[in-house]
PyMOL Python script that loads the backbone (N, CA, C, O; Angstrom):
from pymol import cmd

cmd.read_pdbstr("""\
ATOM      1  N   UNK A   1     140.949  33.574  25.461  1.00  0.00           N
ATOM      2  CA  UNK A   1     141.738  34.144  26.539  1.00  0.00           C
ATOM      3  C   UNK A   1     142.209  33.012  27.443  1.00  0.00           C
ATOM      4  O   UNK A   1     141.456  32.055  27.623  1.00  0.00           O
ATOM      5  N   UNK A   2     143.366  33.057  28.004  1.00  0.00           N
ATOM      6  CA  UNK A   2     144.050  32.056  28.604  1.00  0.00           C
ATOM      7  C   UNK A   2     144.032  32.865  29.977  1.00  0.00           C
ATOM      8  O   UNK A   2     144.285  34.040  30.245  1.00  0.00           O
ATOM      9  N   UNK A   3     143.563  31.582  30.872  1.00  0.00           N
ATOM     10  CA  UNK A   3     142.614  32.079  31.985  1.00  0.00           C
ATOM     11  C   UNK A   3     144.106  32.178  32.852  1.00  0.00           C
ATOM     12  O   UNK A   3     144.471  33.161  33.498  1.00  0.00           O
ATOM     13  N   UNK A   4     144.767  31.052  32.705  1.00  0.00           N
ATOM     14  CA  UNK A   4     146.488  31.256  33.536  1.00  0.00           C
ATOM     15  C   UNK A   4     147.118  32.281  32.964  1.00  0.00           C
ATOM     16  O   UNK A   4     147.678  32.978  33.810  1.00  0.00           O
ATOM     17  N   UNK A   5     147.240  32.620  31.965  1.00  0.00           N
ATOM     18  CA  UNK A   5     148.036  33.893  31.977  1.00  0.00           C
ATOM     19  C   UNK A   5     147.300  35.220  32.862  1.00  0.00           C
ATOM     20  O   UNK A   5     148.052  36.021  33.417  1.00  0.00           O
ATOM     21  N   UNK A   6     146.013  35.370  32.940  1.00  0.00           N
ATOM     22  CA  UNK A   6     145.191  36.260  33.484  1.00  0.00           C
ATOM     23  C   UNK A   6     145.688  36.030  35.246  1.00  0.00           C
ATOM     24  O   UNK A   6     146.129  36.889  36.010  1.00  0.00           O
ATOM     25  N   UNK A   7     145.503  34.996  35.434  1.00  0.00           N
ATOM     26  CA  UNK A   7     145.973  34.928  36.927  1.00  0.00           C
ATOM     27  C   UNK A   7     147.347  35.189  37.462  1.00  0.00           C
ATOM     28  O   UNK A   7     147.742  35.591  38.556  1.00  0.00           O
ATOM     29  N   UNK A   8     148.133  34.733  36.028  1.00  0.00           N
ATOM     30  CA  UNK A   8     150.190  35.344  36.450  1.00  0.00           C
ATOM     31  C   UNK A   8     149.821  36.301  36.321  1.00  0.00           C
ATOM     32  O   UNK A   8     150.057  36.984  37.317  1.00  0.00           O
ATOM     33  N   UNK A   9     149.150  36.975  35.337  1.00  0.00           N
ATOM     34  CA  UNK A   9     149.641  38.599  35.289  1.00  0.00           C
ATOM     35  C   UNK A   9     149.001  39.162  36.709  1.00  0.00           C
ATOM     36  O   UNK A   9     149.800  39.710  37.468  1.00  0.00           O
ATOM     37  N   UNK A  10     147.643  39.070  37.114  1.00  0.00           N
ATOM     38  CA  UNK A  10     147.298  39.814  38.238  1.00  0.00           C
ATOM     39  C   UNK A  10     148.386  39.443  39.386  1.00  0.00           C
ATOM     40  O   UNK A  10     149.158  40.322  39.768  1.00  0.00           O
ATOM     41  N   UNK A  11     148.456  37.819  40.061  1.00  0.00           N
ATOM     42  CA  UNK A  11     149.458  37.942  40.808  1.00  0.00           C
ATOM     43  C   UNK A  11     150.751  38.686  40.780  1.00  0.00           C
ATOM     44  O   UNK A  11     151.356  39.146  41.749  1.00  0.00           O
ATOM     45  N   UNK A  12     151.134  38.738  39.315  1.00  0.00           N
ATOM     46  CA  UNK A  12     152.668  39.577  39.244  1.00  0.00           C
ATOM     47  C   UNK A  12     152.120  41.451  39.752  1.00  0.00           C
ATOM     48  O   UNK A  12     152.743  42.168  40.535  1.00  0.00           O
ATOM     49  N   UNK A  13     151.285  41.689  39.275  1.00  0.00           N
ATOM     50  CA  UNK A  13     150.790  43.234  39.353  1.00  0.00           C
ATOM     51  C   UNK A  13     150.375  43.441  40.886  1.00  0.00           C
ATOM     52  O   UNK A  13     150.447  44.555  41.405  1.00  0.00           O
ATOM     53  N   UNK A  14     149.891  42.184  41.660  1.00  0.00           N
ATOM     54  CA  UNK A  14     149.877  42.459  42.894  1.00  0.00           C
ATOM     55  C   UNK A  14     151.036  42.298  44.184  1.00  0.00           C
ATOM     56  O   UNK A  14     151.004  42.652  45.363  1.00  0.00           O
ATOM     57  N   UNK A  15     152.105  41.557  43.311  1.00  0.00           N
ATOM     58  CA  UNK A  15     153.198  41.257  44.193  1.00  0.00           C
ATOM     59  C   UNK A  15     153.747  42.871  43.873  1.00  0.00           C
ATOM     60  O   UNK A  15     154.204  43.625  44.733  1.00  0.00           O
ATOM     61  N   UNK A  16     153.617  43.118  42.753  1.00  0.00           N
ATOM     62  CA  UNK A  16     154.785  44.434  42.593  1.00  0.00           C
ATOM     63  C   UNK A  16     154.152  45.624  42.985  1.00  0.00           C
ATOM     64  O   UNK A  16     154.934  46.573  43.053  1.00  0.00           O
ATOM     65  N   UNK A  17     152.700  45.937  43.333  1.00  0.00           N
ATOM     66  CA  UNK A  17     152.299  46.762  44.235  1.00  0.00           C
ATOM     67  C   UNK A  17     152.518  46.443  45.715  1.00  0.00           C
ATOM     68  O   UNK A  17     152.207  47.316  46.525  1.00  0.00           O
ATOM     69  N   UNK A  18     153.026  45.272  46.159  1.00  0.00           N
ATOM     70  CA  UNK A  18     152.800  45.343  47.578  1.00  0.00           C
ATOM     71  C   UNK A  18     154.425  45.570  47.896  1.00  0.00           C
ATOM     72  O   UNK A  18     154.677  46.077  48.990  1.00  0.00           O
ATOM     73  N   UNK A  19     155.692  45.190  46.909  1.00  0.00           N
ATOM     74  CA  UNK A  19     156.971  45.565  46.829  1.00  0.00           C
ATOM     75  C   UNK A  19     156.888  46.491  46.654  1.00  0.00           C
ATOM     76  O   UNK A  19     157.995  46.677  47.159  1.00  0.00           O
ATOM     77  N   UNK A  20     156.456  47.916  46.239  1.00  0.00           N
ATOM     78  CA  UNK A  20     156.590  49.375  45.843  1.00  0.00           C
ATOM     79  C   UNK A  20     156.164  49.798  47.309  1.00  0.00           C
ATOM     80  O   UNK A  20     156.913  50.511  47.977  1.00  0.00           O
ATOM     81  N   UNK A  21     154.898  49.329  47.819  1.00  0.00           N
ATOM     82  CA  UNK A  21     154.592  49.926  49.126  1.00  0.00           C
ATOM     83  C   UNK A  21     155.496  49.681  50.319  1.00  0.00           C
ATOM     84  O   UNK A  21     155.738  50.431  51.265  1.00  0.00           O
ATOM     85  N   UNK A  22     155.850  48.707  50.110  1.00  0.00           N
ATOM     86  CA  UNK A  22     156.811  47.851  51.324  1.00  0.00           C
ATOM     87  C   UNK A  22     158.523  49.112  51.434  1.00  0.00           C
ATOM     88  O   UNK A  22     159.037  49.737  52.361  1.00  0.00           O
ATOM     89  N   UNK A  23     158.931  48.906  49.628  1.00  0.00           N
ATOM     90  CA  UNK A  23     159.706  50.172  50.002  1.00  0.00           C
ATOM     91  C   UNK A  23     159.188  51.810  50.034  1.00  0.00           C
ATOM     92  O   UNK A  23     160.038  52.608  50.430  1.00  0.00           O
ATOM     93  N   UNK A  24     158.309  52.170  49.778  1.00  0.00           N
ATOM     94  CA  UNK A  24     158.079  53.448  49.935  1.00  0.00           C
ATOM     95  C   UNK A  24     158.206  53.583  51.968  1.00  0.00           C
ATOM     96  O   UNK A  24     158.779  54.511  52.539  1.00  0.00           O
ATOM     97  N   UNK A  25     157.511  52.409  52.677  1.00  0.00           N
ATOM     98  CA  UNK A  25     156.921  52.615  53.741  1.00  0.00           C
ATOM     99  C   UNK A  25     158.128  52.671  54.506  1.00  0.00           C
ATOM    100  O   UNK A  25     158.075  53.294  55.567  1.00  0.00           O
ATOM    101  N   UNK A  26     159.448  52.018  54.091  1.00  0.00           N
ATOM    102  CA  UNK A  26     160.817  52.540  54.718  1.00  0.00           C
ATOM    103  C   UNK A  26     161.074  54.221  54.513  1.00  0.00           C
ATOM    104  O   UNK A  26     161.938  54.662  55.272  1.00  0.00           O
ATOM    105  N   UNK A  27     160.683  54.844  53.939  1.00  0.00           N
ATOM    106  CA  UNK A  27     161.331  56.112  53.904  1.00  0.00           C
ATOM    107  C   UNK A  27     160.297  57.193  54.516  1.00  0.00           C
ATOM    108  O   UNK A  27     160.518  58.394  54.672  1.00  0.00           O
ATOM    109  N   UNK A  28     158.927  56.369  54.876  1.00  0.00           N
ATOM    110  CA  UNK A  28     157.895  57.246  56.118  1.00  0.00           C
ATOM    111  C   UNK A  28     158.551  57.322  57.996  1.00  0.00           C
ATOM    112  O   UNK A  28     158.660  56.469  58.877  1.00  0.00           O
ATOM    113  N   UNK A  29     158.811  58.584  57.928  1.00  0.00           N
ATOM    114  CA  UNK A  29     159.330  58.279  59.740  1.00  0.00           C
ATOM    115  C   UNK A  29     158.239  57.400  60.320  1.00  0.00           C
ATOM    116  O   UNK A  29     157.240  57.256  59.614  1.00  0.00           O
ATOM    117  N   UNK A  30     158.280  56.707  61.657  1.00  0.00           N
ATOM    118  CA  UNK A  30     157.611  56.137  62.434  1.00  0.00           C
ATOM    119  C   UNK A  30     157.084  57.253  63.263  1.00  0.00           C
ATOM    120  O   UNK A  30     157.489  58.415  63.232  1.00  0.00           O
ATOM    121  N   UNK A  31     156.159  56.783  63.989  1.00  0.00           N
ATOM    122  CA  UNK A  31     155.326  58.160  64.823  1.00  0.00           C
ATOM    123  C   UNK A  31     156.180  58.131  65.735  1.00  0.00           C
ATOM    124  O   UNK A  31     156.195  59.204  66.337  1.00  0.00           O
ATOM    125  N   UNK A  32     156.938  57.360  66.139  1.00  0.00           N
ATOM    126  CA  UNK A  32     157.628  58.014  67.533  1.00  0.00           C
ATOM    127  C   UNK A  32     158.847  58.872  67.134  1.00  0.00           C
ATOM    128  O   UNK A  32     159.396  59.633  67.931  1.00  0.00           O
ATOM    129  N   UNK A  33     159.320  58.672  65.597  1.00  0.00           N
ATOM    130  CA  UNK A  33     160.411  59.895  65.200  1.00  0.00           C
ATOM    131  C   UNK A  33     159.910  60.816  64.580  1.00  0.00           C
ATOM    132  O   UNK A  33     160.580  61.415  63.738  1.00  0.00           O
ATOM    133  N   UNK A  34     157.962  61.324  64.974  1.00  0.00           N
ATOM    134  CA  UNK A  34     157.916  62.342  64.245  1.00  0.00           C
ATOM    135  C   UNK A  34     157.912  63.711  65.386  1.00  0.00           C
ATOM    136  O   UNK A  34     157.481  63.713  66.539  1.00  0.00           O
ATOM    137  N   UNK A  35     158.387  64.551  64.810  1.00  0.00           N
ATOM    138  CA  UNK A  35     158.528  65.611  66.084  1.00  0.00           C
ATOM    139  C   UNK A  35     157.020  66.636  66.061  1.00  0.00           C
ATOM    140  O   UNK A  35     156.293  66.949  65.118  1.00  0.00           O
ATOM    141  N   UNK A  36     156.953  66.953  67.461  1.00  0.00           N
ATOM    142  CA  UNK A  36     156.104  68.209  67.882  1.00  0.00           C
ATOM    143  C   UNK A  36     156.627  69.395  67.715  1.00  0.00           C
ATOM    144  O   UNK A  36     157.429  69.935  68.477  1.00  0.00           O
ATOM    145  N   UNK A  37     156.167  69.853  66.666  1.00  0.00           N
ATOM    146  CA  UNK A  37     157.231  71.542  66.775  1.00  0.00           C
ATOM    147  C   UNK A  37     156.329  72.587  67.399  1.00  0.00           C
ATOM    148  O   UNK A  37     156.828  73.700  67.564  1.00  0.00           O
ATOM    149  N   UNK A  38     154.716  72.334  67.874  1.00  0.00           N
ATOM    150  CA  UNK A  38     154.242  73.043  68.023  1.00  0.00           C
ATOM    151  C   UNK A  38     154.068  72.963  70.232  1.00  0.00           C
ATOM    152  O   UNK A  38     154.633  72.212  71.026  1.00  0.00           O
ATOM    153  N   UNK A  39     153.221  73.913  70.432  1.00  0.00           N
ATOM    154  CA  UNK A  39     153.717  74.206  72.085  1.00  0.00           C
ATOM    155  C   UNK A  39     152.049  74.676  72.199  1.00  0.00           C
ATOM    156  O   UNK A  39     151.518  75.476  71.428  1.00  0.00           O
ATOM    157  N   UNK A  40     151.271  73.888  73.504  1.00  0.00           N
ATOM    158  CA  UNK A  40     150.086  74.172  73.446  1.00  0.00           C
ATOM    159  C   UNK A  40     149.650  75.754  73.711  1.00  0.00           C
ATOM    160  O   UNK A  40     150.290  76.249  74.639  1.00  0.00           O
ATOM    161  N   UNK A  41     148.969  76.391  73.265  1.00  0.00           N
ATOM    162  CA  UNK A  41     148.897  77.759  74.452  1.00  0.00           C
ATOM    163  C   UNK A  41     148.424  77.380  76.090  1.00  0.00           C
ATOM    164  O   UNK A  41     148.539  78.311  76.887  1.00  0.00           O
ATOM    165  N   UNK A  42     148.199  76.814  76.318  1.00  0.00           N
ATOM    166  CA  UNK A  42     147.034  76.858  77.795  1.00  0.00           C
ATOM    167  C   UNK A  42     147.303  75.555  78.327  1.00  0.00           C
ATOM    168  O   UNK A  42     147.051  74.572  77.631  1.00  0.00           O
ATOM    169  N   UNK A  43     147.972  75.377  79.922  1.00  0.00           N
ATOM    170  CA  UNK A  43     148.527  74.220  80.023  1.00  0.00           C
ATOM    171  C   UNK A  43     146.810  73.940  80.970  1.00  0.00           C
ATOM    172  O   UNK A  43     145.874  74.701  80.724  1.00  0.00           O
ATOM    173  N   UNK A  44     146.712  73.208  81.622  1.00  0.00           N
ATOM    174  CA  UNK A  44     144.901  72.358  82.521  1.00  0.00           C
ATOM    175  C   UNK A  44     145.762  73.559  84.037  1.00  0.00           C
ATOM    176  O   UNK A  44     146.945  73.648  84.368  1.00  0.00           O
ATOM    177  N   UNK A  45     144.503  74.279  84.597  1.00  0.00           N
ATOM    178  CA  UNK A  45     144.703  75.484  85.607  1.00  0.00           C
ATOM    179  C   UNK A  45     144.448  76.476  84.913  1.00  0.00           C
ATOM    180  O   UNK A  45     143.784  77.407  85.369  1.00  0.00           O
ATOM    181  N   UNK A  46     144.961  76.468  83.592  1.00  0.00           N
ATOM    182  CA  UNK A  46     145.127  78.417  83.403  1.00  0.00           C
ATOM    183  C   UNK A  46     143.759  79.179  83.267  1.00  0.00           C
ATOM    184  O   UNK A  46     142.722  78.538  83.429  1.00  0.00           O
ATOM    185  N   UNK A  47     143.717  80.407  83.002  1.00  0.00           N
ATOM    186  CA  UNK A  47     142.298  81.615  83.401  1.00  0.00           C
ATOM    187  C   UNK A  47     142.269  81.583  81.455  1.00  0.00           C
ATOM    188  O   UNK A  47     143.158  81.891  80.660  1.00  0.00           O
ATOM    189  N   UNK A  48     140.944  81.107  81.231  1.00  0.00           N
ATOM    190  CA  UNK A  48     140.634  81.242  79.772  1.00  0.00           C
ATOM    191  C   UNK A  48     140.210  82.433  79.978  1.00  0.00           C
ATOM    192  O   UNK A  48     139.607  82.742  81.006  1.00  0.00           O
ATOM    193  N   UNK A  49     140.544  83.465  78.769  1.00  0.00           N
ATOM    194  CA  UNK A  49     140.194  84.115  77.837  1.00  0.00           C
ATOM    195  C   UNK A  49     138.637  84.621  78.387  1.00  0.00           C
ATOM    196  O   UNK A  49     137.816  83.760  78.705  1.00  0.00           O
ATOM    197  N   UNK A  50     138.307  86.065  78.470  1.00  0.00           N
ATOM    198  CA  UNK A  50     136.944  85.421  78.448  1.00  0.00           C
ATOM    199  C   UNK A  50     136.167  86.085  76.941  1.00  0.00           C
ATOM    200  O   UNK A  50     136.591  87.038  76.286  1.00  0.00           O
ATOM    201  N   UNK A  51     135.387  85.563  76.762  1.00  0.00           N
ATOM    202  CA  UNK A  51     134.749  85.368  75.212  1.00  0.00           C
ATOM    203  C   UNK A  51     132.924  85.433  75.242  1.00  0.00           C
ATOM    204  O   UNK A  51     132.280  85.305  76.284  1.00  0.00           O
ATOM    205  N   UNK A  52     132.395  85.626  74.070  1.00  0.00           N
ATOM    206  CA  UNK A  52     131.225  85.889  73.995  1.00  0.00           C
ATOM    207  C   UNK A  52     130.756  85.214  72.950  1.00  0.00           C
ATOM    208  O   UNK A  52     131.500  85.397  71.987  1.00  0.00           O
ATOM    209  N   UNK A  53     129.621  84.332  72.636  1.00  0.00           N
ATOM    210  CA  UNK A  53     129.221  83.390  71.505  1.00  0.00           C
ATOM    211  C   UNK A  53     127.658  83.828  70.834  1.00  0.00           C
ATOM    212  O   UNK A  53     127.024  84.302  71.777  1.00  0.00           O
ATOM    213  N   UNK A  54     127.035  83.846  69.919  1.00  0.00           N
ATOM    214  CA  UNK A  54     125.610  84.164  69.619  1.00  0.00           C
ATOM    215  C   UNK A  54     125.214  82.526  70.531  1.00  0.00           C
ATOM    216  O   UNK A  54     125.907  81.541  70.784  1.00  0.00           O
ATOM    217  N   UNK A  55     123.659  82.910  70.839  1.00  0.00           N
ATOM    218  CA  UNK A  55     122.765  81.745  71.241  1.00  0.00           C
ATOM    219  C   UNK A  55     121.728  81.075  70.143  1.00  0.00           C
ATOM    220  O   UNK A  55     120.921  81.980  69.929  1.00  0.00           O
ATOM    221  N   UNK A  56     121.634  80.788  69.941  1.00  0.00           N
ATOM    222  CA  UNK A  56     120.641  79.907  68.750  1.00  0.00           C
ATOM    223  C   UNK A  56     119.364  80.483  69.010  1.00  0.00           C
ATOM    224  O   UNK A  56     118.853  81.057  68.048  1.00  0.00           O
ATOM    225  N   UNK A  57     118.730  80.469  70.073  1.00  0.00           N
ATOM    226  CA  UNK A  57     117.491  81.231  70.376  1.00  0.00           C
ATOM    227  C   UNK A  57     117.445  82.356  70.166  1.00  0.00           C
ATOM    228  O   UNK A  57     116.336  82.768  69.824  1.00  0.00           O
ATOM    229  N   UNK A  58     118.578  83.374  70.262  1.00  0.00           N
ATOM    230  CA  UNK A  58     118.943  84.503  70.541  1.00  0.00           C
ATOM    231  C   UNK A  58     119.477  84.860  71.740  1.00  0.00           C
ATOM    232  O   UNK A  58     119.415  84.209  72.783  1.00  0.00           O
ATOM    233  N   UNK A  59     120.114  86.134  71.527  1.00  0.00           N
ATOM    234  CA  UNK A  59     121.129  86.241  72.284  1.00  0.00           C
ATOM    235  C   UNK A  59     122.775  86.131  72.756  1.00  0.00           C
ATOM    236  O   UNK A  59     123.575  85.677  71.938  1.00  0.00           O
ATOM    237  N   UNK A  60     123.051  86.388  73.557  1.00  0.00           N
ATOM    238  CA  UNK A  60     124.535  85.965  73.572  1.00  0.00           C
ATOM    239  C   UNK A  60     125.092  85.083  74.981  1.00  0.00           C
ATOM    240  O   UNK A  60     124.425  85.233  76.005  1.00  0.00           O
ATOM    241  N   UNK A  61     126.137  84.298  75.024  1.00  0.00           N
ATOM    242  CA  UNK A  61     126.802  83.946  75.800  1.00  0.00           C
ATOM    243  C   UNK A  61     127.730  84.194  75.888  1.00  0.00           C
ATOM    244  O   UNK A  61     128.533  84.073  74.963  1.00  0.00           O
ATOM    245  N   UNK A  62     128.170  84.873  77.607  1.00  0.00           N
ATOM    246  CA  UNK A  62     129.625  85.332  77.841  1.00  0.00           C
ATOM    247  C   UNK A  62     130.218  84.963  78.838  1.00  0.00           C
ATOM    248  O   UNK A  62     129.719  85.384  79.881  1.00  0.00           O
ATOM    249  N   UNK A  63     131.305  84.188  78.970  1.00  0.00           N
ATOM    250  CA  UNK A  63     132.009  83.493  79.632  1.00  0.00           C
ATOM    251  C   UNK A  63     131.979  83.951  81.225  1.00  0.00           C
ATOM    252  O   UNK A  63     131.748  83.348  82.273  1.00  0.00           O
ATOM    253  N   UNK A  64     132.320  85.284  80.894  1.00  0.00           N
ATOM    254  CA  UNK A  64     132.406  86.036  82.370  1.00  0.00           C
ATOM    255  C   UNK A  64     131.523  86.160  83.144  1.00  0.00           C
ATOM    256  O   UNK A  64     131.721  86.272  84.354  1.00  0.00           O
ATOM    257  N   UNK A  65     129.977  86.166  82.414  1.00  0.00           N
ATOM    258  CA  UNK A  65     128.387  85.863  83.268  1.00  0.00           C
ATOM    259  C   UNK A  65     128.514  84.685  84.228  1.00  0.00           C
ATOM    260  O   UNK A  65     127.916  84.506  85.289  1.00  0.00           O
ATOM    261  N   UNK A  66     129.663  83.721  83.462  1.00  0.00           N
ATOM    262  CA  UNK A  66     129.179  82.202  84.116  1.00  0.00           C
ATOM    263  C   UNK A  66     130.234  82.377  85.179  1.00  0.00           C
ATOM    264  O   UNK A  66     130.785  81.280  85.265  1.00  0.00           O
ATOM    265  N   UNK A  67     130.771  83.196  86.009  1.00  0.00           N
ATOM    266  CA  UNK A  67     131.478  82.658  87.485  1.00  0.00           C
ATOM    267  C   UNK A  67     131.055  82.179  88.211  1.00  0.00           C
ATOM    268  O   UNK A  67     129.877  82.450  88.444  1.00  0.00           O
ATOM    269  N   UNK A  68     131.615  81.354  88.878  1.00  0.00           N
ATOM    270  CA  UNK A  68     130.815  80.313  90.103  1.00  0.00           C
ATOM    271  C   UNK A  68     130.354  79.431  89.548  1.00  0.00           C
ATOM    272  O   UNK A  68     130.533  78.472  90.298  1.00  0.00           O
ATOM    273  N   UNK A  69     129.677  78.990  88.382  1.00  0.00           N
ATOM    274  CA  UNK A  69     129.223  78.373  87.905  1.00  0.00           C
ATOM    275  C   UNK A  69     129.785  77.245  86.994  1.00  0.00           C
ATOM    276  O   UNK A  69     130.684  77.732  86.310  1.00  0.00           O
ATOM    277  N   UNK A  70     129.596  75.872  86.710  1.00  0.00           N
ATOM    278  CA  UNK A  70     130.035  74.969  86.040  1.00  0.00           C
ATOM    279  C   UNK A  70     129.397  75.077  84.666  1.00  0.00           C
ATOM    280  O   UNK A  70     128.224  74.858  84.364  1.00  0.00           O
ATOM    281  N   UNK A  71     130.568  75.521  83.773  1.00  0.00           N
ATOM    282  CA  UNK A  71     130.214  75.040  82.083  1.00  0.00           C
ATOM    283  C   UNK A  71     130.908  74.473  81.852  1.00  0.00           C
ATOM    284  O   UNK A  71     132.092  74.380  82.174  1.00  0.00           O
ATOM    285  N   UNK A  72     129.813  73.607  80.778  1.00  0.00           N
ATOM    286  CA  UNK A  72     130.443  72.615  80.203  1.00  0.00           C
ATOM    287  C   UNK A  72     130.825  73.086  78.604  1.00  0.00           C
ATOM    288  O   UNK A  72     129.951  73.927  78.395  1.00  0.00           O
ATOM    289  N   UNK A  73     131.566  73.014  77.491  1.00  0.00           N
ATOM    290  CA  UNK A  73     131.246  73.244  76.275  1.00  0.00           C
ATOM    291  C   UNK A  73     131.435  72.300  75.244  1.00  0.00           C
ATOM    292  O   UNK A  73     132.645  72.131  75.393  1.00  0.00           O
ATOM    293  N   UNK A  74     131.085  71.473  74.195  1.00  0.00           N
ATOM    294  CA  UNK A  74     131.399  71.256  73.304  1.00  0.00           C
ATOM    295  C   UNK A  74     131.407  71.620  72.254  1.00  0.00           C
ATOM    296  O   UNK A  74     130.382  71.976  71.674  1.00  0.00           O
ATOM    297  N   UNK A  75     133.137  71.632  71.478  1.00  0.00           N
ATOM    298  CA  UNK A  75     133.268  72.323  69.967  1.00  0.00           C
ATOM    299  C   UNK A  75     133.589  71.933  68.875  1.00  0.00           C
ATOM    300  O   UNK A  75     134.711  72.075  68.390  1.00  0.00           O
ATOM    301  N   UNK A  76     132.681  71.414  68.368  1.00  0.00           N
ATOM    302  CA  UNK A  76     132.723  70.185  67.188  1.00  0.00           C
ATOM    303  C   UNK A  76     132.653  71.061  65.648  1.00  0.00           C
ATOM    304  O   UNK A  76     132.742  72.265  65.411  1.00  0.00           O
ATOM    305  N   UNK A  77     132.471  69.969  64.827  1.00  0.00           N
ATOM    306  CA  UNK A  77     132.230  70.408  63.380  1.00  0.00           C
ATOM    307  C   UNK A  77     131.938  69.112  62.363  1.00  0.00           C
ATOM    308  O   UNK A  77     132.717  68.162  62.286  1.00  0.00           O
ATOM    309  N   UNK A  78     131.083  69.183  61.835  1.00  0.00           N
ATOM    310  CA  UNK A  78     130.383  68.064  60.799  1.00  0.00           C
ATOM    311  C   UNK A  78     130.227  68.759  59.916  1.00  0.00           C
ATOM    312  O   UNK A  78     130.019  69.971  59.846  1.00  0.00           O
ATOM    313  N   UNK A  79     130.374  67.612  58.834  1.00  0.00           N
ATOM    314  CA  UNK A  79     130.386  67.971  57.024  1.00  0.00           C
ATOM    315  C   UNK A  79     129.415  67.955  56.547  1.00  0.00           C
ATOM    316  O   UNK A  79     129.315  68.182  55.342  1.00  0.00           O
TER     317      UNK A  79
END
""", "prot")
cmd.dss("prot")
cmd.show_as("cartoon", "prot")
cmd.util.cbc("prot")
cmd.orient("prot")
């Protein structure tokens, strides 16, 4: 095996993957020409919803119990 031909060929196979990407990446919009078509529901002020959750211990939590009061919530999700 001819160790220079092994090295043209990979360099050629890696120049012509990085030319295929180079033009594909012209025909991806840029993030600033990609549009928002969507519209939040709930702008920061508005009256949430009020709602009810199970408790892990048991029980329930309902939004409307907590007036006057500061909640906090976090709403995550792991794989």
């Amino acid at each position: 095996m001819n160790w220079k031909r092994v090295w043209v060929s990979l360099l050629c196979i890696c120049f012509t993957l990085l030319l295929f990407d180079n033009l594909l990446a012209q025909d991806r919009p840029q993030p600033s020409q990609r549009r928002m078509d969507w519209q939040p529901e709930m702008e920061i002020g508005d009256t949430v919803r009020d709602f009810e959750l199970p408790i892990l211990g048991g029980g329930t939590f309902k939004l409307s119990e907590q007036k006057g009061k500061i909640v906090v919530m976090e709403l995550g999700a792991c794989t």
